[in-house]
N, C-alpha and C positions, 0 to 999 in steps of 0.2 A: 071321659073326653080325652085326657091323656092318652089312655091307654089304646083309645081310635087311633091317634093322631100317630103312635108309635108302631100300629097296624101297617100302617104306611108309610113305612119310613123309605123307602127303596124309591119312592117315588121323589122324593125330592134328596139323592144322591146325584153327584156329577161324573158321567158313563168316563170321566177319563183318568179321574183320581180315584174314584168309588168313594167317597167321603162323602158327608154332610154340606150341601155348596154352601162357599165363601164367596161374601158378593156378589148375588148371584145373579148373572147377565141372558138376557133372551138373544137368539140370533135370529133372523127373518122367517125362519122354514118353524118358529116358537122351540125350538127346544132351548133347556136351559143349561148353563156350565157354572161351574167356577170363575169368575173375572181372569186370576191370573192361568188357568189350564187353556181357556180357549185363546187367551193371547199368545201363550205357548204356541200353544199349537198352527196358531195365521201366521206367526211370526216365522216355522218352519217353513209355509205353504207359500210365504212371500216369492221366495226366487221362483219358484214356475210359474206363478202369474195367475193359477188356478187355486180355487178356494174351496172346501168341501165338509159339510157338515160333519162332522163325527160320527155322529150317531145314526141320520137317514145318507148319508153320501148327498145330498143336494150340493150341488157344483153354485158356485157364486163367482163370475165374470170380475167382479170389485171385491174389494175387502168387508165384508158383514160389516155392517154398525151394532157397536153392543150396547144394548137397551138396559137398564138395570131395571129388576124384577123386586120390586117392592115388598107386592102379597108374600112370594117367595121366602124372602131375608124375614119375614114377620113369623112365617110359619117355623122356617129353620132353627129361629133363637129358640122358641118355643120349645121345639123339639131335644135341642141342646141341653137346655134348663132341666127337663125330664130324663135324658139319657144317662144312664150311669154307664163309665166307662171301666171294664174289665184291666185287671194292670197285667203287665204281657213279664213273664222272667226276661232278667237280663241274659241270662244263656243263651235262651234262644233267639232272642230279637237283636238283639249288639252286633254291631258288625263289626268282625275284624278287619284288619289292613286289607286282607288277602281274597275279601268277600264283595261280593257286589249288593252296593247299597241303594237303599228306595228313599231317593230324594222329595219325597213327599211328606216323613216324617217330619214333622214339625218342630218336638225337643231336642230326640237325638237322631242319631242313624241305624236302623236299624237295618237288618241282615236279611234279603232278598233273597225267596224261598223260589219263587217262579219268575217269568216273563212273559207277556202278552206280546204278541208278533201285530195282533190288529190296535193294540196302542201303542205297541214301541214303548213300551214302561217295565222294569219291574217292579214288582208287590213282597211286601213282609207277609207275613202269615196273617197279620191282622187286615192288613188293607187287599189281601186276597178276595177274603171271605166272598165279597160280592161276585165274585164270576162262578164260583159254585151257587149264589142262591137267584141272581137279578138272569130273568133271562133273556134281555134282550144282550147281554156280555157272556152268558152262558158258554155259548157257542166258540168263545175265543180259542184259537187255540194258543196253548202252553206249555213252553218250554224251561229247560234249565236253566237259572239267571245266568244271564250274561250280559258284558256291558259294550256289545256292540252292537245292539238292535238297527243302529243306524244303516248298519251296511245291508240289513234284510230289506232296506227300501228303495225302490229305484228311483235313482237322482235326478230322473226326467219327471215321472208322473205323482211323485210323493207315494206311491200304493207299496205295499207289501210284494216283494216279487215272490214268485209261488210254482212259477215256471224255470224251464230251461232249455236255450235255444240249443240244439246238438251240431246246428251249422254252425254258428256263431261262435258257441262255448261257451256262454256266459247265461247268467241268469237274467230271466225277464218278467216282468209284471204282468197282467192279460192285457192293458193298454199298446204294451209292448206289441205282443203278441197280434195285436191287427195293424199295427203300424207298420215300426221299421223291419220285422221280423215276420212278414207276413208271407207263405208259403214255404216258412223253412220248418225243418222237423224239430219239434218240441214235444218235450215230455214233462213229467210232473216232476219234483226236486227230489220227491224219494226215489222214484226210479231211476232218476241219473245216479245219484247216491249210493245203489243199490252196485250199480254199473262200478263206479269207479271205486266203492270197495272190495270188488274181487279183485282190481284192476292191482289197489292197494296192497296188497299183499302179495303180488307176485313182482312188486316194485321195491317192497319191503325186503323178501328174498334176494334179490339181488341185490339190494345194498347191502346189506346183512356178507351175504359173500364178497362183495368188492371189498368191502371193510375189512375182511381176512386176509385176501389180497395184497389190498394195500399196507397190511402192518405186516408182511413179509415182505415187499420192498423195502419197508423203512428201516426194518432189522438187514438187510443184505446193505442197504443206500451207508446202515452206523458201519457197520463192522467195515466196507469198503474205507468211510472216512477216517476208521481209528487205523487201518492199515497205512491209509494215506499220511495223517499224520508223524506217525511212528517210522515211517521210510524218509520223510521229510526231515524229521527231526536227526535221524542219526546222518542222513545225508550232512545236512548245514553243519552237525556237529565235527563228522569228519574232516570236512571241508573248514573249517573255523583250525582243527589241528594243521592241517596239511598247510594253510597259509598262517598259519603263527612259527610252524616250522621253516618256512619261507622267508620270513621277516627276519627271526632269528639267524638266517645266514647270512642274508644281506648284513646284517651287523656286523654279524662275523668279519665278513668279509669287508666290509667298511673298517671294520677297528684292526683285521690285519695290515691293507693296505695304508690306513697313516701312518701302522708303526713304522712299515717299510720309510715309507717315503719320508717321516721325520729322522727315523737312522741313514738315509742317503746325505738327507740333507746335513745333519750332522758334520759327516763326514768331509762331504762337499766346501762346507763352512770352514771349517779345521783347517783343512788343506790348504786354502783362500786364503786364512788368517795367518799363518804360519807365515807364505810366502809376502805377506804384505807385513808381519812383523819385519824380515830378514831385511826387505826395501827400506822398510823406516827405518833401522837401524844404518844402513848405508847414507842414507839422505843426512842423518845426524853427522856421520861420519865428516863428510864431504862438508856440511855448512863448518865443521870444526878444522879440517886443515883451511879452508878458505879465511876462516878467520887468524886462523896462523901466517898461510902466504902474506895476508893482508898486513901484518905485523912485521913481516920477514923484509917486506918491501919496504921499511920505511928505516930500517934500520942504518946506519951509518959505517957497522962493521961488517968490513969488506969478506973475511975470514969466518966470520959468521954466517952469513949468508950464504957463501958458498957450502959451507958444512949441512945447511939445513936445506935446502932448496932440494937437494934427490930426494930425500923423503917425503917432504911435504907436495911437489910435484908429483910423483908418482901414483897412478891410480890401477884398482885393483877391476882388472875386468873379468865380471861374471862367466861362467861358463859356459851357461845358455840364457838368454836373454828374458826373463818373464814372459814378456809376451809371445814367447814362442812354446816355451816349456808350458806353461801353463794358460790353459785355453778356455773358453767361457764353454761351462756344463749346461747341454742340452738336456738331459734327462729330463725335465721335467716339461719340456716343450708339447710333446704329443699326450700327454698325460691329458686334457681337456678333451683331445680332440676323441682318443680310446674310449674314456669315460661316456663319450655322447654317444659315439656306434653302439657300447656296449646296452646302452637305454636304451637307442633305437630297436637293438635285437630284444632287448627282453622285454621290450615293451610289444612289439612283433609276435614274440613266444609265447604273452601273457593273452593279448589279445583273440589267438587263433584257439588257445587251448579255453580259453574263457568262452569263443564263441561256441567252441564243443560241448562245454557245460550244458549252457544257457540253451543248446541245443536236444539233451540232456532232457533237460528241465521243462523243455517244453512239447513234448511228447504227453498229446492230451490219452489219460484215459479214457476205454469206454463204459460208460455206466452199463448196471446192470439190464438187461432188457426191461422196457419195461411195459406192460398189456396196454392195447389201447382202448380207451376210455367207450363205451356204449352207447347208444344213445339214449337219451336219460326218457321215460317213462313217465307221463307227469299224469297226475288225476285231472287236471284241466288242460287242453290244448293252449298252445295260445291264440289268442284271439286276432282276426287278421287286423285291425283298424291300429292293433300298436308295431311297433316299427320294430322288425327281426335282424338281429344283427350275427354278421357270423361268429360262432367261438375264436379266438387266439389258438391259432396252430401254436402247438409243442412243439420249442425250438429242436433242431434236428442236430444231434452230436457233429462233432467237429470231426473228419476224416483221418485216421493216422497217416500223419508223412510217410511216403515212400524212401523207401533207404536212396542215396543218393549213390549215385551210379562211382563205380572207384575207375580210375584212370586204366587206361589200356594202352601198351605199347604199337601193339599191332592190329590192327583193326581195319576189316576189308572195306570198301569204297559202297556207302550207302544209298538206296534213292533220293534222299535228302539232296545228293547234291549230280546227279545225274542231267540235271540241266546247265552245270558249268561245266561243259566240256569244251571250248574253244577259248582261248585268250583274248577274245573281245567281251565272254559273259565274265572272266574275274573282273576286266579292265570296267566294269559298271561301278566296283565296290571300290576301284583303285585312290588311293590316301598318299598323301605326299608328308616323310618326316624328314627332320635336323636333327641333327647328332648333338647331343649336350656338350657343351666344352668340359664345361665343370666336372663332368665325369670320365673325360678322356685319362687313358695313363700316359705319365708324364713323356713317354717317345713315340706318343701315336699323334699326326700331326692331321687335322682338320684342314681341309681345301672347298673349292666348290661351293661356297653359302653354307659348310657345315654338312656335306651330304656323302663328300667323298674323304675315304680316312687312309692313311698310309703310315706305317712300322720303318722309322726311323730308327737311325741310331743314337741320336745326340737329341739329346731330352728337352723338351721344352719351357719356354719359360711359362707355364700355367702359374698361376695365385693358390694359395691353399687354401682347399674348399674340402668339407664335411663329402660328398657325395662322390669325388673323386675314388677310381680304384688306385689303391697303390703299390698293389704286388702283380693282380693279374694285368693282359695287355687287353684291356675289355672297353668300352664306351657303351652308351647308351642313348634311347634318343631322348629328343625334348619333348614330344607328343607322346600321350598315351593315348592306345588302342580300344575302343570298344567298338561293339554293335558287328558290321561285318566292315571287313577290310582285306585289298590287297596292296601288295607292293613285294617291289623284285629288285633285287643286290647284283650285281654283278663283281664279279670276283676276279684276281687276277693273283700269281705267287703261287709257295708253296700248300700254305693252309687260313682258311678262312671258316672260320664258324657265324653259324646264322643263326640267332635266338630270338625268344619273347622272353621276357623276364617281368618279374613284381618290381616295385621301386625299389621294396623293403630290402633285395637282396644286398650282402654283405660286401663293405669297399674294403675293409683291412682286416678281415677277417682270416680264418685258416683258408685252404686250398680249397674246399668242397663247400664252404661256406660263399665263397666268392666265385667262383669258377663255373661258366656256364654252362650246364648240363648235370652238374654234381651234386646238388641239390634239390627240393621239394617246391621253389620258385621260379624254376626256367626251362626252357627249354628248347634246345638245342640240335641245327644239323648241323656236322663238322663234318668240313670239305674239304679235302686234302688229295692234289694232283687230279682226277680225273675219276675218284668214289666219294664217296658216302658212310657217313655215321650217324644212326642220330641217338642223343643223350640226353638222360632224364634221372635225377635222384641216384646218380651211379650207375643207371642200367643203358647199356651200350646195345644200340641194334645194328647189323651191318648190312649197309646198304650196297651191294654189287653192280657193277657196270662201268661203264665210261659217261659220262655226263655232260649237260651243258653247263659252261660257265657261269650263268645266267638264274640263279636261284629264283621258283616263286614260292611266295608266303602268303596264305588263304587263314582268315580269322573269323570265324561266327563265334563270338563273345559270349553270348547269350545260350545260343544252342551248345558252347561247350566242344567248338569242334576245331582242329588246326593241324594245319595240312600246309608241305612241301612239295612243290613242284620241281620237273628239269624242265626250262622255259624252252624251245626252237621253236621248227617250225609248228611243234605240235606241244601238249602240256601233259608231260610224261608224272605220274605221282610217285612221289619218292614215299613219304612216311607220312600215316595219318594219324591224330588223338581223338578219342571224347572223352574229356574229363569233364570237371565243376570248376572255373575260375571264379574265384572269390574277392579277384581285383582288377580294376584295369592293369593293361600289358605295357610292355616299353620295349622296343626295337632292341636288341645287343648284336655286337659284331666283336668278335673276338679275330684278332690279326698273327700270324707269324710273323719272323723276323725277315722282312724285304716285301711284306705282302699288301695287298690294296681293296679296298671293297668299295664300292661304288652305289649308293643309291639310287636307283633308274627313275626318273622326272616323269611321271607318267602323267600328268596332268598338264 
């Protein structure tokens, strides 16, 4: 009887565990499961709303009602009771971390040998058995375990997708296949597979080669950054000498200048003290015949008095008066004022040569070329329903600066400016300035709201101001110049210079430091009788002819360009520049002695 009943044991296994069923439930179409496999399994089939036997495919509209199988559960203990169970090695049944496990075992876990694509499970070696002997599981087919069976099913129809759309790129179920994907070309999964592993390998190859590639940029990208480094590094360190050596003289020269100025002072003091000792000693003197006359006066004897009164009357007068001989010490009056030019300049000097650095410093390199990228080769297209965005363009290297153009003396008349040819097109840009008081020299005397200046002889009484020049006969105006500008001087006397100058230029400085045209901050036509000169950093151009008294002055700030005119009826060009101004400009007018320059009111 037993041994019948064991005849048959295939018959009452559950087609989804392959075990012995537990619990075991009827679904409408009568096949039998496991309680907990077929709730598994509805419980998948919930979200699409369709339900599907396991074993015949019968579709169910609602959720099956599960019937518990009595006869069934009677036969199975039976069966149980009789079974003897085979003990499996732990070797080969255990599963490690790293192994994919058959949640079906019941003690432990054991190590999943296959997988079934039409159960979406995998099996140990013991719970396999049944798909080599049961044949209605026969037919499964079986792959190498893996724990993502989920994705072989498509998440619309629950089925096994077994297809592949080649419009689409994606894989599809045969559901699929007469629905949304119906008239597009599909193939079986081997055959795309087949496809896209030739495909593989010659995707493989070029990566393989770009890999080469790219670990020869990355050796060129170090060696460029250890060079970079190594230039930086001696650069700062040279630069960390040069201004410690820097520092070091300013010291210097701080600690010679006190000593100076404390041995002036010294001296100064001495001198003072001496002369004001020799006073106090006179003042003693004087309060002690006083108190003698004062005695002499009250005395009685006649013959006495008379005896003493020439001497004690008699006063001894100095030879030169203190306050004459000895005069209150200036020295150290301008000492404030030297010390600030001397900051303004070097702070000027530090400035311009710091911007050279920093200039310098910022001269980007260019990396090394580098291949552009291919377009990447992929074993699946993508699919058109998800959203393609474009790659991030590879930012494009920064341009090296062009060298900046150096200044030119003489330089012939450009298209640039071939449309100011008559003195109504300057008169468009024409700008109206005043003369700084504050920087006048002391015998240039300001008229006119500041506009017209004239070379006196008897100095004026200006205030002492930092910005003042005090040796050249120069002034400056109150506006500074940018963008395009004209304005016209008229001139009268022997000699008259027309400049632009920086602010920064020197008031008490040496001669070329101060003096317009001498230097690297101005620049300069000097007009003297009826020619022309113009002057720049020391270099003197001569300008030939007779002339109008009447200077104009043409400034494109921006473009770098400035330019002298002789104003009449017509506008004759005396001297053109293009350089690089680095500042706003300032009007200069430098005077001879008896001579006048005029600012013309053009507005």
């Amino acid at each position: 009887m037993a041994q019948g009943i064991e005849l048959e044991r295939e018959r009452f296994c559950c087609s989804l565990c392959t075990n012995l069923l537990r619990n075991p439930v009827t679904i409408p179409c009568g096949h039998n499961f496991c309680m907990f496999c077929i709730s598994k399994r509805l419980d998948n089939e919930e979200g699409s709303g369709i339900y599907r036997c396991p074993q015949c495919r019968e579709i169910f509209i609602s959720r099956p009602t599960l019937i518990k199988n009595s006869m069934i559960a009677l036969v199975v203990n039976e069966l149980m009771k009789t079974e003897v169970q085979a003990e499996v090695p732990d070797k080969c049944c255990k599963a490690e971390p790293k192994d994919v496990d058959y949640n079906f075992c019941s003690e432990r876990k054991m190590k999943a040998v296959k997988s079934s694509l039409p159960c979406t499970m995998s099996y140990c070696a013991t719970h396999l058995q049944p798909h080599n002997e049961v044949p209605s599981i026969r037919k499964h087919r079986l792959v190498e375990p893996t724990a993502s069976l989920e994705e072989s099913i498509c998440p619309v129809h629950q089925e096994v997708m077994k297809m592949f759309c080649q419009t689409d790129q994606q894989c599809i179920c045969y559901l699929c296949s007469k629905d949304g994907h119906k008239g597009h070309n599909k193939v079986s999964l081997s055959a795309e597979r087949t496809e896209k592993q030739k495909q593989l390998q010659v995707v493989r190859q070029k990566m393989q080669l770009r890999i080469v590639e790219k670990k020869k940029d990355v050796k060129t990208i170090q060696q460029e950054e250890d060079a970079v480094s190594h230039a930086a590094d001696s650069a700062l360190s040279t630069t960390e000498v040069v201004f410690a050596e820097l520092i070091e003289t300013i010291e210097e020269k701080l600690s010679l200048l006190k000593e100076k100025m404390n041995s002036q002072q010294n001296i100064d003091l001495g001198r003072f003290r001496k002369v004001r000792n020799k006073v106090e000693k006179e003042i003693m003197e004087l309060n002690r015949k006083g108190i003698e006359l004062d005695k002499l006066s009250r005395t009685e004897d006649h013959a006495h008095f008379l005896l003493k009164y020439p001497s004690l009357s008699r006063l001894n007068v100095p030879r030169e008066h203190p306050s004459i001989r000895i005069r209150r010490q200036r020295n150290f009056d301008r000492v404030p004022a030297t010390v600030s030019e001397a900051k303004t300049r070097l702070h000027k000097v530090l400035d311009e040569e710091c911007e050279k650095i920093l200039l310098a410093v910022n001269v980007v390199m260019a990396l090394p070329n580098m291949p552009q990228p291919e377009p990447d080769v992929g074993i699946m297209k993508p699919r058109p329903d998800v959203l393609q965005t474009e790659p991030d363009p590879e930012p494009e290297l920064e341009p090296l600066p062009e060298p900046e153009p150096e200044p030119s003396f003489c330089l012939p008349v450009t298209r640039r400016e071939e449309v100011l040819k008559t003195r109504e097109n300057f008169l468009e840009y024409a700008c109206q300035v005043k003369l700084n008081p504050d920087t006048a020299f002391q015998k240039l005397l300001l008229t006119k709201e500041n506009r017209k200046v004239t070379f006196v002889s008897e100095e004026q009484d200006y205030p002492n101001h930092p910005d003042r020049f005090v040796y050249t006969w120069q002034v400056l105006s109150q506006q500074s110049l940018t963008g395009r500008c004209y304005l016209e001087v008229e001139r009268t006397g022997k000699g008259v210079m027309v400049a632009l100058a920086y602010k920064g230029i020197s008031r008490a400085g040496t001669f070329s430091d101060c003096m317009f045209g001498q230097n690297s901050t101005s620049w300069g036509l000097d007009c003297f009788k009826n020619s022309c000169e113009f002057r720049h950093n020391k270099n003197k151009t001569p300008i030939p002819g007779t002339w109008s008294s009447i200077v104009g002055v043409y400034l494109d700030h921006r473009a770098g360009i400035l330019a002298f005119y002789s104003v009449s009826e017509s506008m004759t060009l005396l001297h053109r520049v293009e350089t690089r101004f680095t500042e706003p400009l300032y009007v200069g007018l430098w005077l001879s002695d008896g001579a006048t320059a005029d600012i013309c009111q053009l507005l």
